[in-house]
C-alpha positions as CSV (number, residue, x, y, z in Angstrom):
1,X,9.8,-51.4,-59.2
2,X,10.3,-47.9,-56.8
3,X,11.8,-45.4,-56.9
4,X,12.9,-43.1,-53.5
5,X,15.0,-40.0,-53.8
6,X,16.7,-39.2,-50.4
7,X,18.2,-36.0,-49.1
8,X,21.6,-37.1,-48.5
9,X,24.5,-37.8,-47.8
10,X,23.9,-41.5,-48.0
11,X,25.7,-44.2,-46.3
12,X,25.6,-47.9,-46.5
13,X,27.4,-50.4,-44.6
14,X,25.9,-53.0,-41.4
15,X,28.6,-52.4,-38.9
16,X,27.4,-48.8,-37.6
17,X,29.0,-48.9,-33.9
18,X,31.3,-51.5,-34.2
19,X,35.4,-51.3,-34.2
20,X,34.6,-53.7,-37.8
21,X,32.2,-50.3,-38.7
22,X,32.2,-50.6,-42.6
23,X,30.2,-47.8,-43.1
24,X,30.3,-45.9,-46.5
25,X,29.3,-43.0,-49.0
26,X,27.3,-43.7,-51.5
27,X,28.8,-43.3,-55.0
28,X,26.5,-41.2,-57.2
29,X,26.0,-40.2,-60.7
30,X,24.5,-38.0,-63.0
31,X,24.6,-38.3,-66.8
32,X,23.2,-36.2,-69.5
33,X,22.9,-37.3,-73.4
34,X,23.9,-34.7,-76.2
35,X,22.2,-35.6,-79.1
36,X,23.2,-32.7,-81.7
37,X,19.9,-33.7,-84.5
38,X,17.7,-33.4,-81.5
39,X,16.6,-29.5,-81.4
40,X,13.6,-28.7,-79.0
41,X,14.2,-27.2,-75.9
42,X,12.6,-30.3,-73.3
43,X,12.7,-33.1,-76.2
44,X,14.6,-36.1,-75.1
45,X,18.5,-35.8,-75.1
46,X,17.8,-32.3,-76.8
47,X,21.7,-31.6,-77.6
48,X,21.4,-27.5,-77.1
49,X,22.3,-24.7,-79.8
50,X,24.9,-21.6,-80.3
51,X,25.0,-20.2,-77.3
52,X,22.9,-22.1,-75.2
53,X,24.0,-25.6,-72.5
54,X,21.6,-28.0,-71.5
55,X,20.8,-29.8,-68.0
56,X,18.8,-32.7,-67.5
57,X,15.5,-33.0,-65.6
58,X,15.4,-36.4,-65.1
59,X,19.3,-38.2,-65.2
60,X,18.3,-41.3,-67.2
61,X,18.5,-42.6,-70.2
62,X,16.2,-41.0,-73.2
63,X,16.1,-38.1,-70.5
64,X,14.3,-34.8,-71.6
65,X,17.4,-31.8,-71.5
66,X,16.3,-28.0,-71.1
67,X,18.0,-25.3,-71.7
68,X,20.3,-24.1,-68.9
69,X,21.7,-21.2,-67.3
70,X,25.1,-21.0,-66.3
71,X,25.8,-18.8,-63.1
72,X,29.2,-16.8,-62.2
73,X,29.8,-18.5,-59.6
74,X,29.2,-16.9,-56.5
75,X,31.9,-18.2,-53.9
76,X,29.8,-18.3,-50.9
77,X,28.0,-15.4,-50.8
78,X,24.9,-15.0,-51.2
79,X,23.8,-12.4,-54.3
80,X,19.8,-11.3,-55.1
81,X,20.3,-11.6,-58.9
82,X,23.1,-14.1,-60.1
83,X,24.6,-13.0,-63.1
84,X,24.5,-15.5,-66.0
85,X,27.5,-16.7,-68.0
86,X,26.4,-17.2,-71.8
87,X,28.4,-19.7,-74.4
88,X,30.4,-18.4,-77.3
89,X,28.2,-18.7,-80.5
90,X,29.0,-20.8,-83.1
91,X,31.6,-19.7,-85.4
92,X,32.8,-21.0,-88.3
93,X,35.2,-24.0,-87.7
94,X,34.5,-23.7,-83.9
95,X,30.9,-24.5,-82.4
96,X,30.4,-24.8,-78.1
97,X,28.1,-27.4,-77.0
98,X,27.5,-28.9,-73.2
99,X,26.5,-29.6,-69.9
100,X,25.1,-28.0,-66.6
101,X,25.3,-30.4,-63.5
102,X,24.1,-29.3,-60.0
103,X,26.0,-31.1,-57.3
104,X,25.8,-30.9,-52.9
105,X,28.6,-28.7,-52.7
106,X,32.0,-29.8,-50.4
107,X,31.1,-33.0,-52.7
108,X,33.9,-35.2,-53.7
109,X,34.1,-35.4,-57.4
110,X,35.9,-38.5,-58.3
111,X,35.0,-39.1,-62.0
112,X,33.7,-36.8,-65.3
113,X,33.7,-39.3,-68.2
114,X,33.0,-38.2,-72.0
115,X,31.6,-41.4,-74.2
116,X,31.9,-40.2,-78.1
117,X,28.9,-41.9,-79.6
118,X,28.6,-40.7,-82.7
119,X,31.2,-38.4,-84.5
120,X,29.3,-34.6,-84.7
121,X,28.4,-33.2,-87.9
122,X,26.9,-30.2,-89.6
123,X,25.4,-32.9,-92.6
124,X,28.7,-31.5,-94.4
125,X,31.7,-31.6,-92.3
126,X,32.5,-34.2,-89.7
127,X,33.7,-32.3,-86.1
128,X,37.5,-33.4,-86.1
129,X,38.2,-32.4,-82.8
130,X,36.4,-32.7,-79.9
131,X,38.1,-30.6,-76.3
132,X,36.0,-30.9,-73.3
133,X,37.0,-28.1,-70.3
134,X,35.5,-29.0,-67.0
135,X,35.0,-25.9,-64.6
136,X,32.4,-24.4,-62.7
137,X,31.2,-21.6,-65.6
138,X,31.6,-21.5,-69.4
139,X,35.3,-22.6,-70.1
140,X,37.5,-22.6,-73.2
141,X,40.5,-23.1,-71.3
142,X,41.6,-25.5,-68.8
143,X,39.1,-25.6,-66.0
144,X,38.6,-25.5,-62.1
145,X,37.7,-29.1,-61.6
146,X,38.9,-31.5,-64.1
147,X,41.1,-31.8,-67.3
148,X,39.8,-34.3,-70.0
149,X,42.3,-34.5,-73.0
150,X,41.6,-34.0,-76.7
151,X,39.3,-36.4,-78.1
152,X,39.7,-37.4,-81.8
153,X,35.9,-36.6,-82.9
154,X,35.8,-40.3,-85.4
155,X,36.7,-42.3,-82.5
156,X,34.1,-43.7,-80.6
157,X,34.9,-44.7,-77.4
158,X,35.0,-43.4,-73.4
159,X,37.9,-41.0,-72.0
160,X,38.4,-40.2,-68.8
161,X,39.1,-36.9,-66.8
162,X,42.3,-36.7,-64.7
163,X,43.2,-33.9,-62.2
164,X,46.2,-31.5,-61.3
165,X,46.9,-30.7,-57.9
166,X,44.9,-27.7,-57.8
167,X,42.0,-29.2,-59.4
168,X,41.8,-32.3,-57.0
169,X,41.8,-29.6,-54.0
170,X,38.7,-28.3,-55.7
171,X,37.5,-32.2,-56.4
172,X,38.1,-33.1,-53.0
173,X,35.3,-30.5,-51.8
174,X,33.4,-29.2,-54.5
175,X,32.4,-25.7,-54.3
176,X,30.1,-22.9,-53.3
177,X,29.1,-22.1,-56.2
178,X,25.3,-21.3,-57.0
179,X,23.0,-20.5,-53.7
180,X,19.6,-22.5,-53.5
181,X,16.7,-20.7,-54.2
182,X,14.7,-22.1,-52.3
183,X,17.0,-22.0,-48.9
184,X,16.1,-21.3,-46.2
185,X,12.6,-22.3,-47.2
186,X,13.4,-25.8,-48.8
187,X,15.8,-28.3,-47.7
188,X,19.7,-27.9,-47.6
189,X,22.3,-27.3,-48.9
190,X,22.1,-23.6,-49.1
191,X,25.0,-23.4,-52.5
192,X,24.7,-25.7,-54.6
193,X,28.2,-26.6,-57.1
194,X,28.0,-26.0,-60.7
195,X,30.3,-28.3,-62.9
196,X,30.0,-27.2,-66.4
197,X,31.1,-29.1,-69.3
198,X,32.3,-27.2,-72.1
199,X,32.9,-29.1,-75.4
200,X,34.6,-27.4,-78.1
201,X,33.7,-29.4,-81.2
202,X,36.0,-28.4,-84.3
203,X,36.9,-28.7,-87.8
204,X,37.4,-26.4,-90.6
205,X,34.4,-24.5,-92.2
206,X,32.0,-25.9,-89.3
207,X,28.6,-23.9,-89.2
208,X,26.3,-25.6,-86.8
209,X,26.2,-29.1,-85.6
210,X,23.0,-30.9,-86.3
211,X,24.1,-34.8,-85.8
212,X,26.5,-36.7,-83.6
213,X,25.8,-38.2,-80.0
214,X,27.8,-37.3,-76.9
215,X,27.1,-38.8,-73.5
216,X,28.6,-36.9,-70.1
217,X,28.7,-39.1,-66.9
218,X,30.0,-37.0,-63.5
219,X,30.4,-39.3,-60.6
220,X,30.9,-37.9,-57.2
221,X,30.3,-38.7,-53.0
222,X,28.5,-36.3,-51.1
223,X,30.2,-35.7,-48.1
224,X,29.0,-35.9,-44.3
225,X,29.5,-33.0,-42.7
226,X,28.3,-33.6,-39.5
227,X,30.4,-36.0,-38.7
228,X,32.0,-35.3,-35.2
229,X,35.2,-36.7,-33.0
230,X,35.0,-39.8,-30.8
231,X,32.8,-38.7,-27.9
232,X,30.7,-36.0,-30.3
233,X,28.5,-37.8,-33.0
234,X,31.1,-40.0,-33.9
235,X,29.5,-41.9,-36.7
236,X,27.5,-38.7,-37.7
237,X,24.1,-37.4,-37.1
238,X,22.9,-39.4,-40.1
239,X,23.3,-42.9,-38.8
């Protein structure tokens, strides 16, 4: 079995010049595992600490999470030193955990999906409530890109993300919000969007987390934008 990663967009379809053209995005997704009793920094599904989000290196399954940082975003423009947002530390009854993913920006986010695998725990009391806020920094209110409802933390199961209309103008085209490093002396795109997931895991006299499972899938299209009119690269310069 291979394994190719292409600098998108990526479209699929037969019918490329055709009046039938059935020509497509691709849908893509990235998904990172929280598992709370998993503590090193790089171990597989590593599930963070006070203070501190994860992203994933790899996007699979049994995937090795670092620790991340979390940019202000930037808007477009282009700053030497990004300043870094840092999680609220645990507290009692209140602990943050979550997610840093890295997406084309002007993408079109169409799905962030929270699976509850196993209910969190400090080994003494059982996380009641869990509130994810999805947003392009640390959140603990109602975020930029997507509004997932509260999530009773003994029910296992998947819930979904919906959007208001602001959020969906957001979804629609993702933003500009972290600048590549590397640009201009790598490959595009110069920004980069940050979706952050913030999880706000809860119940009285909660110290630290230090079991449960949480699994975070965000789906999304990246976006041709160099597709033209009729006469002008009409199918865009990618096919």
């Amino acid at each position: 079995m291979g394994r190719t990663t292409f600098s998108g967009p990526i479209l699929a379809g037969s019918l490329k010049f055709d009046p039938q053209r059935d020509v497509g995005y691709t849908l893509l997704s990235q998904a990172i595992t929280l598992d709370f009793s998993s503590t090193t920094n790089g171990g597989t599904n590593y599930g963070g600490a006070s203070g501190q989000f994860v992203t994933s290196v790899s996007n699979s399954a049994n995937a090795s999470n670092t620790n991340a940082t979390i940019y202000s975003p930037q808007n477009g423009t282009f700053v030497a030193s990004p300043t870094a947002s840092v999680p609220t530390a645990d507290t009692s009854g209140t602990n943050y955990r979550g997610a840093v993913f890295y997406l084309p920006y002007n993408s079109y986010l169409q799905e962030v999906i929270i699976d509850n695998i196993v209910q969190p725990t400090d080994g003494t009391h059982a996380v009641t409530g869990i509130q994810p806020y999805v947003s392009n920094n640390f959140a603990t209110s109602t975020g930029v890109y997507a509004t997932v409802g509260s999530i009773t933390g003994a029910t296992v199961g998947r819930t979904s993300a919906t959007f208001s209309a602001t959020q969906y103008g957001n979804a629609l085209a993702t933003l500009a919000d972290v600048q590549n490093a590397g640009y201009p002396n790598s490959v595009e795109p110069p920004f980069l969007s940050q979706v952050v997931v913030s999880l706000a895991l809860t119940v009285a006299s909660l110290t630290s987390v230090n079991a449960g499972k949480l699994n975070i899938i965000v789906r999304y299209t990246q976006v041709d934008s160099n597709v033209g009119n009729v006469t002008t690269y009409p199918y865009g310069n990618f096919d």
